[in-house]
C-alpha distance (Angstrom), angle and dihedral (degrees) to the residues before:
residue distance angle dihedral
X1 . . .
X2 4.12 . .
X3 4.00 110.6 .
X4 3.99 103.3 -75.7
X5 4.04 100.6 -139.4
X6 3.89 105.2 -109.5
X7 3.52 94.9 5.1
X8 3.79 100.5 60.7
X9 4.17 121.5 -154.6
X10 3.12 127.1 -25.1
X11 4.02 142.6 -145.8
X12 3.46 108.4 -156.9
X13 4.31 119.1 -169.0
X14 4.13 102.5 -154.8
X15 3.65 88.7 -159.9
X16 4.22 91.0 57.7
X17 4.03 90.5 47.9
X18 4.19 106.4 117.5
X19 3.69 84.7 18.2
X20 4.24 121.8 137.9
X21 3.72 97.4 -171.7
X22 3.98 98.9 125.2
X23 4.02 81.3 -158.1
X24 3.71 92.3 66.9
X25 3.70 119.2 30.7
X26 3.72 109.2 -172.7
X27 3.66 99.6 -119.8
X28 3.98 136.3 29.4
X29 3.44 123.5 -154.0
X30 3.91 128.1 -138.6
X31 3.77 136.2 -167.3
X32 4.01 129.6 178.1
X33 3.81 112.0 -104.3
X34 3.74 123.5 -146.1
X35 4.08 92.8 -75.3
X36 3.93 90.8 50.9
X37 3.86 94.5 -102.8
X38 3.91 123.4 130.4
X39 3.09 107.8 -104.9
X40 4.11 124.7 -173.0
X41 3.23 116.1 -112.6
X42 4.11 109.2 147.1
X43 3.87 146.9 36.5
X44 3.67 128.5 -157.3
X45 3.89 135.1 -176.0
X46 3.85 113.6 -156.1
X47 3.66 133.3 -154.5
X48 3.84 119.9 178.0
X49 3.28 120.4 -139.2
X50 4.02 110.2 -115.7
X51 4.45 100.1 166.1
X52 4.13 126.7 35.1
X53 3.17 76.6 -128.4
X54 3.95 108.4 64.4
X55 3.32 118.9 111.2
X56 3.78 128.2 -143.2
X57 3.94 122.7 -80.9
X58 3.69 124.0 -120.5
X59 3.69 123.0 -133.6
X60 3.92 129.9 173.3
X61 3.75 87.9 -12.2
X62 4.17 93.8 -54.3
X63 3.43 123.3 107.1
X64 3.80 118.6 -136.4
X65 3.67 120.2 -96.8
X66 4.14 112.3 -117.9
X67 2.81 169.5 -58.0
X68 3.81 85.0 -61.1
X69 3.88 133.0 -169.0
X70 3.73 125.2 -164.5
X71 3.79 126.7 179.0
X72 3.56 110.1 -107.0
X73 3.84 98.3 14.2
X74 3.78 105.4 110.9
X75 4.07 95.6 -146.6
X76 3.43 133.7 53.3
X77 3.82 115.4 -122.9
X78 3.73 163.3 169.4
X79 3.34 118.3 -103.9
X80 3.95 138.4 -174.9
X81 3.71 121.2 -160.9
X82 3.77 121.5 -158.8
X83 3.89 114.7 -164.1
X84 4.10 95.3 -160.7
X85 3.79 99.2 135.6
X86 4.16 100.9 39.8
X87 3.66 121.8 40.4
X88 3.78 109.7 -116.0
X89 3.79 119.4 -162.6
X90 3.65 95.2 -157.6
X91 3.80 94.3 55.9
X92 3.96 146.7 -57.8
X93 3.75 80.5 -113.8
X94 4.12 97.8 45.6
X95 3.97 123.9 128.4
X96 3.66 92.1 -136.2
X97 3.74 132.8 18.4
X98 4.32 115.5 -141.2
X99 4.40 83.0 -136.3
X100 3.61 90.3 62.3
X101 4.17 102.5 87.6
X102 4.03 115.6 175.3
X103 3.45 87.2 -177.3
X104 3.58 105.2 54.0
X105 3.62 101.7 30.9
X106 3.68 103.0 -134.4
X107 3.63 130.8 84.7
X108 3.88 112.6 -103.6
X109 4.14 123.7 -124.3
């Protein structure tokens, strides 16, 4: 997938999507350090949304963020983000993190 602004890239596993395992979060998320290498940053678990009636999961005590939309992701979803290798000011739970720049490249202090 493109760079998602303040989330960064991300390696999504199909087979992991709706999964609860907190061993193997269905995507990982990547964003270029200062020498231009990926560095990672991010993990998300994924459940798409199947009802209008679904309701949201619950994973170490968050609930996922949703419904969500993303251009060029066929489903809608629920989605949990878990900032563990990049400090995020906004949250170790947070959709987005303000370091995470598409547009410039480079993470932000």
């Amino acid at each position: 997938m493109p760079c998602i602004e303040g989330q960064g890239f991300h390696w999504l596993k199909p087979s992991l999507l709706g999964n609860h395992d907190v061993t193997t979060p269905a995507a990982l998320l990547y964003f270029r350090d200062d020498d231009g290498e990926l560095e990672l940053i991010a993990i998300e678990w994924i459940t798409p949304i199947s009802s209008s009636t679904q309701t949201a999961d619950v994973l170490f005590g968050q609930t996922f963020h949703g419904p969500e939309h993303v251009d060029g992701v066929p489903f809608d979803f629920f989605g949990l983000h878990v900032w563990a290798q990049l400090n995020n000011r906004t949250g170790l739970f947070s959709d987005t993190n303000p370091r995470i720049s598409c547009a410039r490249g480079h993470l932000d202090d």
